[in-house]
C-alpha positions as CSV (number, residue, x, y, z in Angstrom):
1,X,-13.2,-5.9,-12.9
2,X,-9.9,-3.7,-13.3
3,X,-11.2,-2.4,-16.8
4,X,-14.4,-1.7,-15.4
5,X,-12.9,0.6,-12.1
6,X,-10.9,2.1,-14.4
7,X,-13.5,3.1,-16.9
8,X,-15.6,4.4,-14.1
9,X,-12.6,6.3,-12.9
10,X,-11.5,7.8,-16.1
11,X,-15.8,8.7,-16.6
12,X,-15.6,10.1,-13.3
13,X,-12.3,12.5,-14.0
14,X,-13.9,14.1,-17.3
15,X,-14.8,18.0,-16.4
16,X,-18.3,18.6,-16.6
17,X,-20.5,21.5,-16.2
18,X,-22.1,22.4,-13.5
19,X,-25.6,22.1,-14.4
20,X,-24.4,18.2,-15.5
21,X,-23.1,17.7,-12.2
22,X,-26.6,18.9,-10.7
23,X,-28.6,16.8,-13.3
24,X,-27.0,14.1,-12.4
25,X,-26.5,14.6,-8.2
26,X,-30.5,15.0,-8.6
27,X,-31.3,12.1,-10.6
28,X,-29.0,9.8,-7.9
29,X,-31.1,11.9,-5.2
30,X,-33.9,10.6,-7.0
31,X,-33.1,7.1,-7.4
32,X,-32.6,6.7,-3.4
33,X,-35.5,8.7,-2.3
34,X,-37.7,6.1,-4.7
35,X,-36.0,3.3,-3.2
36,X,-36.5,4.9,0.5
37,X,-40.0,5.1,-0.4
38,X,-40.6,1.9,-1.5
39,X,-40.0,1.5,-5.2
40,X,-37.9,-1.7,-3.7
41,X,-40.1,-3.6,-1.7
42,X,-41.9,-4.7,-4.2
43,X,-38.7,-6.4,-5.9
44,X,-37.9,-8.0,-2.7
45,X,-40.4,-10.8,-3.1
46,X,-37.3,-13.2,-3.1
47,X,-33.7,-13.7,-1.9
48,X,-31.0,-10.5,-2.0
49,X,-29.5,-12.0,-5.2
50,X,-32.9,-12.2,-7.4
51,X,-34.1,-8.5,-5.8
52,X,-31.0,-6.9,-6.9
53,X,-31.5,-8.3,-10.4
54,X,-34.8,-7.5,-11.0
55,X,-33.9,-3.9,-9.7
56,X,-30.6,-3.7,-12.0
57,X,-32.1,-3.5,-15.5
58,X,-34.8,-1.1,-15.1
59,X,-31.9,1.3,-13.1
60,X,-29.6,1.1,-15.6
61,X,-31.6,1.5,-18.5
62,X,-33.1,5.1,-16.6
63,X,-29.2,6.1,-16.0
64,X,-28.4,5.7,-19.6
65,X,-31.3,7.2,-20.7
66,X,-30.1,10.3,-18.9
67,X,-26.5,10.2,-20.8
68,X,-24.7,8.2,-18.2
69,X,-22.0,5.2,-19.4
70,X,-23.2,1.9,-18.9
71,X,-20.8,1.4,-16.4
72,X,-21.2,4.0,-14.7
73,X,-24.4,3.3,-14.8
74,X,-24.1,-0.5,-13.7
75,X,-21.9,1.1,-10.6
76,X,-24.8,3.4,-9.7
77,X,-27.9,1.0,-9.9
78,X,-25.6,-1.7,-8.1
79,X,-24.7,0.7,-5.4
80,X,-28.8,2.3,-5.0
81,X,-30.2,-1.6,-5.8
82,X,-28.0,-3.2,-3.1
83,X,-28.8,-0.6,-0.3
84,X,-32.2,-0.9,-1.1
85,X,-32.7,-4.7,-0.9
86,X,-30.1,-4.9,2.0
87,X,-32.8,-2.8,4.0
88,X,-36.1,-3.9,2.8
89,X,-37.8,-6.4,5.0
């Protein structure tokens, strides 16, 4: 878990341009405002546990897609998955 904060960390310390910083705020944006819409309802069929998996992998593999880490990536889609399953009937 230590190796994994501190990877995030180190990710998050790296200077980056401004239009990277946008890019990425809007993409996050993006990612909640489908999961406010609905985008997890549908993966809440089961428990909190199975709905956060079946939201993970599809997450991750958008964020690194758009030149994230994977664990930053992972610490993303856990954080937007979570939320969204925690408050989806």
């Amino acid at each position: 878990m230590n190796n994994k904060f501190d990877e995030l960390t180190k990710s998050l310390a790296q200077s980056v341009t401004r239009r990277a910083a946008l890019k990425k705020f809007g993409v996050s944006f993006a990612g909640i405002a489908l999961a406010c819409l609905g985008l997890a309802s549908k993966a809440h069929a089961g428990s909190f546990k199975q709905c956060v998996n079946k939201c993970m992998g599809p997450c991750v593999d958008y964020y690194v897609s758009q030149g994230y880490n994977r664990d930053a990536a992972t610490a993303n889609c856990q954080a937007q998955c979570s939320f969204s399953c925690l408050h989806w009937p």
